[in-house]
BAZA-653034 format. One record per residue (C-alpha): z, y, x; residue in one letter. Coordinates in Angstrom, 2 decimals. Each point is the difference from the previous one (the first is absolute). Layout:
# BAZA-653034
Z|Y|X|a
...
# end
This chain:
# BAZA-653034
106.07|40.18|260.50|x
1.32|-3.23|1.21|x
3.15|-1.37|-2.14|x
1.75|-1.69|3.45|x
2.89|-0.82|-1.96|x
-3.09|-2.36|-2.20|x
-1.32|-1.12|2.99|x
2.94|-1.52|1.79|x
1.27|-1.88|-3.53|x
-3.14|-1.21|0.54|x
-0.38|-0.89|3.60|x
3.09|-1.60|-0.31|x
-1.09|-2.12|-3.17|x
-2.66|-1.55|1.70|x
1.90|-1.04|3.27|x
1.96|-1.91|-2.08|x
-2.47|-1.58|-1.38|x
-1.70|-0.94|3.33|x
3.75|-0.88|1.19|x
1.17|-2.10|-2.99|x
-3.02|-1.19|-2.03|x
0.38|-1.41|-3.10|x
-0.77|-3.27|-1.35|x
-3.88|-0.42|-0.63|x
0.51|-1.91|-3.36|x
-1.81|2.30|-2.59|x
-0.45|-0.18|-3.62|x
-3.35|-1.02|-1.22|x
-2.47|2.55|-0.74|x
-2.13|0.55|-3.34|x
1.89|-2.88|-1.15|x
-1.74|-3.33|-0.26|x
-1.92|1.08|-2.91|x
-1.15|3.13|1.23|x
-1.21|-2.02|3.56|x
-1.97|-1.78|-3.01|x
-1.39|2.44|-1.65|x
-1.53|1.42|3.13|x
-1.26|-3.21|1.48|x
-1.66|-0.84|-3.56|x
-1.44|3.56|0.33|x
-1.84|-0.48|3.44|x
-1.02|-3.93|-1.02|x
-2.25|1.72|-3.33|x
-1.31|2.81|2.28|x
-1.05|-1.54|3.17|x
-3.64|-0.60|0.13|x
-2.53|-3.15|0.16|x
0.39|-3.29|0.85|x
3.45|0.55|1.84|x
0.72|1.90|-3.60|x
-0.40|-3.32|-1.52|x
2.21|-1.90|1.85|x
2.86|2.41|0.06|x
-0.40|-0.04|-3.69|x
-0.33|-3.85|-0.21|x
3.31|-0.31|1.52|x
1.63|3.36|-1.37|x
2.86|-2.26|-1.32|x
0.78|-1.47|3.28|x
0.18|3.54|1.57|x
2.09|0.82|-2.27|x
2.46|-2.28|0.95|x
-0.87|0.64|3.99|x
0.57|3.69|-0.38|x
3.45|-0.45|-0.82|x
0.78|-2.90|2.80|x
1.09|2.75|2.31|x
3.30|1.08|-2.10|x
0.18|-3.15|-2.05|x
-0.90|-3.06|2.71|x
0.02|1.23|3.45|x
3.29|2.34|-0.03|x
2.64|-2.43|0.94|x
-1.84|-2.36|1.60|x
-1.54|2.09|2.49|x
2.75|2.51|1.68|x
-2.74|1.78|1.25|x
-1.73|0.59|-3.45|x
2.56|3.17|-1.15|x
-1.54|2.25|2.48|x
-3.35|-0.25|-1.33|x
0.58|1.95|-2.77|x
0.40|3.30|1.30|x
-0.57|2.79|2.85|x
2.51|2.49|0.67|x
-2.53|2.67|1.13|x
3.36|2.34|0.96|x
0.62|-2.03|2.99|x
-2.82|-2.85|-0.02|x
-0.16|-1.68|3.13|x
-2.51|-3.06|0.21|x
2.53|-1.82|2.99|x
3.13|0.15|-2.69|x
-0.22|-2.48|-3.11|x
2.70|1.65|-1.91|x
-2.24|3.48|-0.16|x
-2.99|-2.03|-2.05|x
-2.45|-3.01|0.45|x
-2.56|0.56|-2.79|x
-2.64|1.95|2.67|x
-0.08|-3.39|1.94|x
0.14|-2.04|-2.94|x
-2.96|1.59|-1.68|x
-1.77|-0.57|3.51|x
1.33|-3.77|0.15|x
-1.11|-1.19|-3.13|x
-2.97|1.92|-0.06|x
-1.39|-2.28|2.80|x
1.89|-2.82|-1.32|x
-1.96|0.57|-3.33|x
-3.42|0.33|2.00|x
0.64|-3.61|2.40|x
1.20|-1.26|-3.61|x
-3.33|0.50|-1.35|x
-2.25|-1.18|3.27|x
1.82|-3.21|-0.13|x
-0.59|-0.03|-3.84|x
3.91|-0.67|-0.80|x
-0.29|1.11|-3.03|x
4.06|-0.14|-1.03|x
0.80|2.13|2.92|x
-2.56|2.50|-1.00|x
1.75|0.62|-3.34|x
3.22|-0.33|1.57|x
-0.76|2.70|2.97|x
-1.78|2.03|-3.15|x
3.12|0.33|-1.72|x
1.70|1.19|2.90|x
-2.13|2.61|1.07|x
-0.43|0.88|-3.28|x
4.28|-0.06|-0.13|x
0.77|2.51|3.02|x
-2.81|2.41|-0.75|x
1.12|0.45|-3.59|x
3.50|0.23|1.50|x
-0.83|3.22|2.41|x
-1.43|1.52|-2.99|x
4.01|0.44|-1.49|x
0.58|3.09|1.88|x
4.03|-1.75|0.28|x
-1.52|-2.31|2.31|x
-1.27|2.81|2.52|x
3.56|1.35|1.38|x
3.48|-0.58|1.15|x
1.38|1.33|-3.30|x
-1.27|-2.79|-1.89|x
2.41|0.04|-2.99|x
1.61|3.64|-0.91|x
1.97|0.46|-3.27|x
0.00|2.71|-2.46|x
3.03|1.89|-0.79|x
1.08|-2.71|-2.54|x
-0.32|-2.73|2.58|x
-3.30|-1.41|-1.04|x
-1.67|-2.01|2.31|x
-3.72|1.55|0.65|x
-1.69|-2.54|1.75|x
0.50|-2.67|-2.95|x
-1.45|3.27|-2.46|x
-3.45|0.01|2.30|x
-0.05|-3.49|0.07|x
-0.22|-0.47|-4.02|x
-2.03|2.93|-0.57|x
-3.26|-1.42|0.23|x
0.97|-2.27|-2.39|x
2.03|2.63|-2.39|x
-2.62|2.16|-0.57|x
-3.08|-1.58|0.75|x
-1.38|0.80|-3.49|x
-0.17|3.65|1.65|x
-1.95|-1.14|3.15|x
-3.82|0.06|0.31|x
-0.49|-2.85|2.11|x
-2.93|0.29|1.97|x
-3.12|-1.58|-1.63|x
-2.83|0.05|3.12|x
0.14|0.42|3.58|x
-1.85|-0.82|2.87|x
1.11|-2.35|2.97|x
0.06|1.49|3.70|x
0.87|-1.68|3.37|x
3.27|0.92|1.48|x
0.21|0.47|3.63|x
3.00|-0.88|0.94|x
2.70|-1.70|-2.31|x
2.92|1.48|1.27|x
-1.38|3.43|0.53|x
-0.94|0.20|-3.51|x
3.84|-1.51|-1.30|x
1.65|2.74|1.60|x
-2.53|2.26|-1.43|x
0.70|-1.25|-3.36|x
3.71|0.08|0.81|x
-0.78|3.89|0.72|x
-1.19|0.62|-3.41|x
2.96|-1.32|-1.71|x
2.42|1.95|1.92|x
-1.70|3.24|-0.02|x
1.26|-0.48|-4.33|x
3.51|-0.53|1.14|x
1.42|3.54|0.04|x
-1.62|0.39|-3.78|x
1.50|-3.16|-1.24|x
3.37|0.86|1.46|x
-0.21|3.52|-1.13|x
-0.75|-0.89|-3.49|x
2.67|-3.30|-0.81|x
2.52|1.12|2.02|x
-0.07|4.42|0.74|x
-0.74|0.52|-3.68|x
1.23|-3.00|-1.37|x
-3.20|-1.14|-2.03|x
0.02|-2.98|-1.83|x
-3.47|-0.14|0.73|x
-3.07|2.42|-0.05|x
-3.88|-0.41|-0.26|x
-0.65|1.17|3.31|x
1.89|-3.31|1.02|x
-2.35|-2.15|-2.15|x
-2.43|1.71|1.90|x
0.87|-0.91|3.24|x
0.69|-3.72|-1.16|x
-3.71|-0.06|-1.26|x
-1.02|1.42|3.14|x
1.85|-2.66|2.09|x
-1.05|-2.99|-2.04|x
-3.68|1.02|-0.12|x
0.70|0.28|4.03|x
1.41|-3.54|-0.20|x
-3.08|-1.09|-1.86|x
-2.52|1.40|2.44|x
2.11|-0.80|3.14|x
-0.07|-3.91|-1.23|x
-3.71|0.18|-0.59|x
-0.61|0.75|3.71|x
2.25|-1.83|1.62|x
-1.39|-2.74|-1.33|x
-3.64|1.32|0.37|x
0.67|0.30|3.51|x
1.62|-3.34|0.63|x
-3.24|-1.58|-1.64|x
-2.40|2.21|1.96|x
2.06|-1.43|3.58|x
-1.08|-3.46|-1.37|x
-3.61|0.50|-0.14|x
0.16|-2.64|-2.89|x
-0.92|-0.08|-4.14|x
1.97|-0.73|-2.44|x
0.19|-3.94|-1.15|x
-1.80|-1.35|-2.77|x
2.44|0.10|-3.10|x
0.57|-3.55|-1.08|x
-0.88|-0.24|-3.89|x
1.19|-2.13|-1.97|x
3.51|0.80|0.97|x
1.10|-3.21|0.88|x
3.03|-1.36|1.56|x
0.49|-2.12|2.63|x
3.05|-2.05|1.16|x
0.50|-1.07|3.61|x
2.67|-2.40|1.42|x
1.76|1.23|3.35|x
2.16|-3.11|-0.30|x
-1.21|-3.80|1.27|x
2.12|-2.01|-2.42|x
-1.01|-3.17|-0.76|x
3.31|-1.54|-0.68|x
3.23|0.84|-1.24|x
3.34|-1.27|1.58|x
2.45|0.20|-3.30|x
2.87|-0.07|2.02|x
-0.45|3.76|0.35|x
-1.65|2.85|-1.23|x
-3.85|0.55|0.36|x
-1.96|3.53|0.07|x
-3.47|0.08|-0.80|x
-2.00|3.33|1.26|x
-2.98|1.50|-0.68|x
-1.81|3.34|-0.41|x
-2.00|1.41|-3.34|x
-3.42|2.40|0.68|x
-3.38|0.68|-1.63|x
-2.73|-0.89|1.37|x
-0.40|2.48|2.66|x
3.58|-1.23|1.46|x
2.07|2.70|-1.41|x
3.77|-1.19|-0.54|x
0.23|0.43|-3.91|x
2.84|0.04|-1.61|x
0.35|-2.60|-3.31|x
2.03|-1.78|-2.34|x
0.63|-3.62|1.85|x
0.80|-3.08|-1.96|x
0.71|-2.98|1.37|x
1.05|-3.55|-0.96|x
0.04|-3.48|1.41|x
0.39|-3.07|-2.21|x
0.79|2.33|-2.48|x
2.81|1.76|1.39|x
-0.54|3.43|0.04|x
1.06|1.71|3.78|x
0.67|3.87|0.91|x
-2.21|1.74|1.99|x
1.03|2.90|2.16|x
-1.77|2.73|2.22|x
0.94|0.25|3.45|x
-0.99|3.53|1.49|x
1.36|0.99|3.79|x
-1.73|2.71|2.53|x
-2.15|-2.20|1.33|x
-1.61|-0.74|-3.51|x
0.41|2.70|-2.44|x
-1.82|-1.06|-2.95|x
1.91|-3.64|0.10|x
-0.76|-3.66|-0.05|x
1.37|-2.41|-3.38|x
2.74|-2.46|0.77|x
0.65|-3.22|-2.79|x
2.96|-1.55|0.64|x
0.44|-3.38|-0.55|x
3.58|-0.78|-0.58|x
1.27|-3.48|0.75|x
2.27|-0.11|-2.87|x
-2.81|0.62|-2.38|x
-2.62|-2.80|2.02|x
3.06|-2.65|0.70|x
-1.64|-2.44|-2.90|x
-3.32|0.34|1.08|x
-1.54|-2.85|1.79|x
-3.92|-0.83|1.59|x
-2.72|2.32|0.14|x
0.16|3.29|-2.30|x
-1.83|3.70|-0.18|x
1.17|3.28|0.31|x
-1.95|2.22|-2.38|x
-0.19|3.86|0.67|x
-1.87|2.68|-2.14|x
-0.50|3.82|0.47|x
-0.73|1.85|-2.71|x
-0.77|3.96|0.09|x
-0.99|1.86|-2.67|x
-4.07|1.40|0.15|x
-0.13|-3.28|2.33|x
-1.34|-3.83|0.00|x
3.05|-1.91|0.46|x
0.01|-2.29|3.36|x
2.11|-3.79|-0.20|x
0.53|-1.86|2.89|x
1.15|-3.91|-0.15|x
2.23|-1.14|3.08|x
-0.30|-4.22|0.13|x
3.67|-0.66|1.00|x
2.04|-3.32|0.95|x
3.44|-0.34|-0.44|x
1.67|-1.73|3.22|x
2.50|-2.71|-0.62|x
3.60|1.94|0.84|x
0.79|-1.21|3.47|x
3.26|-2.02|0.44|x
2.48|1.48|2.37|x
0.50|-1.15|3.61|x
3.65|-0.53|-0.62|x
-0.17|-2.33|-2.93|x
-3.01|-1.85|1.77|x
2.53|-0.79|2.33|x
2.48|-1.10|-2.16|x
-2.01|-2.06|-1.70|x
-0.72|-1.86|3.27|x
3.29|-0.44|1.23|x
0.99|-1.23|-3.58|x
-2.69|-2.94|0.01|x
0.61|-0.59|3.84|x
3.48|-0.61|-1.11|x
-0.65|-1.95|-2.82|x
-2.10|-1.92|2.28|x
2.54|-1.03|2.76|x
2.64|-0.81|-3.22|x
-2.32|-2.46|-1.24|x
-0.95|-1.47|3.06|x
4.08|-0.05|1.14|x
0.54|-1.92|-3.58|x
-3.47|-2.72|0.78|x
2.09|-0.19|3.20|x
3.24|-0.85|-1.40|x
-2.00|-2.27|-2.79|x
-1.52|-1.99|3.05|x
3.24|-0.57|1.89|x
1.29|-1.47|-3.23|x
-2.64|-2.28|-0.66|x
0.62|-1.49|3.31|x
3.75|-0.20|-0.04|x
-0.46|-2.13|-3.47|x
-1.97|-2.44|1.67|x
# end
């Protein structure tokens, strides 16, 4: 028997949700150390020589995987939407219902073109990403319009989900072998995995908020579930994006050396203002890496800072060299920069500097002439009047 009095509370619900959507900022999902734990997962499981190089670089994916809530939110307005699908009233044309199906199916190309034109910091970069909005579908929170409930005492559930990986992940049999398949079609397969998560909604909601459970192993359950979903669902998005490329995996670059590259063409420094310095750090296979930088010229030692924006992620270095610290300096000088990384060969790069000669100012070039020109028709106006003398006395 139909409950129409359900229905229409219902009906009604969702207009206003199509009518008046709300804002499309979300809180992060698994937290940043759950996004870890799963991307750590899939690096150790994923097989040959692409295996290797996602475990080479684990720690940098580790850092990538978290970009999304950490880096790109608030820098990209377009970023919030990425992180969920309402599946109640999904519709690909509206932004504000859910962008992770066509992010999944951006980056998964972006990740394959990455790799064919063997730019190897935007593969790790679109890896984390992918890897990112996967393990975000798998939250079942991130799947509908009722993203956030509360239970009777007001607790928020969506934060609860989110550290639950982490909170009882002593309890959870991660998944320990699996084997990679192609997926068809990236989006297709998002809002399948968004379809798994909210087919658990109705027991999560039944059991924190109808009966008031604190928690309950069925729960831990369905979070082992999910993150084992996570797992696999990174695995093959990946597999696939490296399958579209048609290309192997790069040769791992042992030693572990770095390498430091100047992006700036100084030569000289003007001590009348300040001077910047940039440059990037990367192994050998041209992999940003981030290090310790110290750096020093004629023994004064200069900050360093990393400059990150969309356009470059993973950052360049910037020295300053501040005038009031170079002032004394005169003739030619060098810049000395190390990076040092632990498990790595330090790299040290010497900059031959000169120091130009501060330049005097138009203004007081010009009073300088007009003072001597002055001086100059005085004394000639005195040899004058000396002259005129000397002839009136004889």
């Amino acid at each position: 028997m139909i409950d129409f009095k359900r229905e229409t509370v219902l009906c009604v619900f969702l207009a206003l949700l199509i009518v008046c959507p709300r804002s499309a900022q979300r809180a992060e999902a698994w937290s940043i150390s759950g996004h870890e734990i799963i991307v750590s997962r899939a690096c150790r499981l994923f097989p040959g020589s692409w295996g290797d190089f996602f475990r080479y670089y684990e720690w940098l994916l580790n850092d990538t995987v978290a970009y999304p809530d950490t880096f790109y939110k608030g820098r990209d307005p377009a970023e919030s939407s990425r992180h969920f699908v309402d599946l109640e009233i999904w519709n690909e044309s509206r932004p504000e219902t859910g962008t992770l199906p066509q992010a999944v199916e951006t980056f998964g190309k972006e990740m394959s073109d990455s790799i064919k034109s063997a730019d190897w910091n935007k593969v790790l970069l679109d890896a984390g990403r992918l890897a990112h909005y996967v393990s975000d579908i798998c939250q079942p929170y991130h799947s509908t319009v009722n993203y956030d409930p509360a239970t009777k005492s007001g607790i928020r559930l969506h934060a609860v989900l989110d550290g639950a990986l982490r909170d009882h992940l002593s309890e959870i049999r991660l998944t320990s072998s699996f084997q990679t398949a192609r997926i068809v079609n990236f989006k297709d397969h998002a809002l399948f995995l968004a379809k798994q998560s909210n087919s658990f909604l109705a027991e999560i909601n039944s059991t924190l908020i109808d009966q008031g459970l604190p928690w309950s192993s069925r729960l831990t359950e369905i979070i082992e579930n999910r993150t084992n979903t996570a797992v696999v669902a990174t695995m093959n998005v990946w597999h696939t994006a490296i399958l579209a490329s048609g290309f192997s995996a790069p040769t791992l670059p042992e030693p572990k050396t770095l390498k430091i590259a100047a992006r700036s063409t100084l030569q000289a420094i003007d001590t009348t203002h300040d001077n910047v310095f940039a440059f990037t750090v990367t192994d050998r296979l041209g992999v940003k890496t981030a290090s310790e930088i110290r750096a020093e010229v004629a023994g004064i030692v200069l900050e360093t800072e990393l400059h990150r924006d969309l356009a470059d992620p993973l950052g360049s270095y910037r020295t300053l060299l501040p005038a009031d610290k170079l002032k004394n300096l005169r003739g030619n000088i060098e810049l000395g920069v190390t990076a040092l990384r632990e498990g790595y060969f330090s790299a040290k790069l010497i900059v031959p500097l000169r120091i130009e000669e501060p330049h005097i100012q138009l203004d007081y070039m010009i009073y300088l002439a007009t003072a001597a020109a002055t001086i100059m028709i005085l004394s000639f106006a005195l040899l004058i009047r000396e002259y005129r003398k000397q002839r009136q006395m004889k």
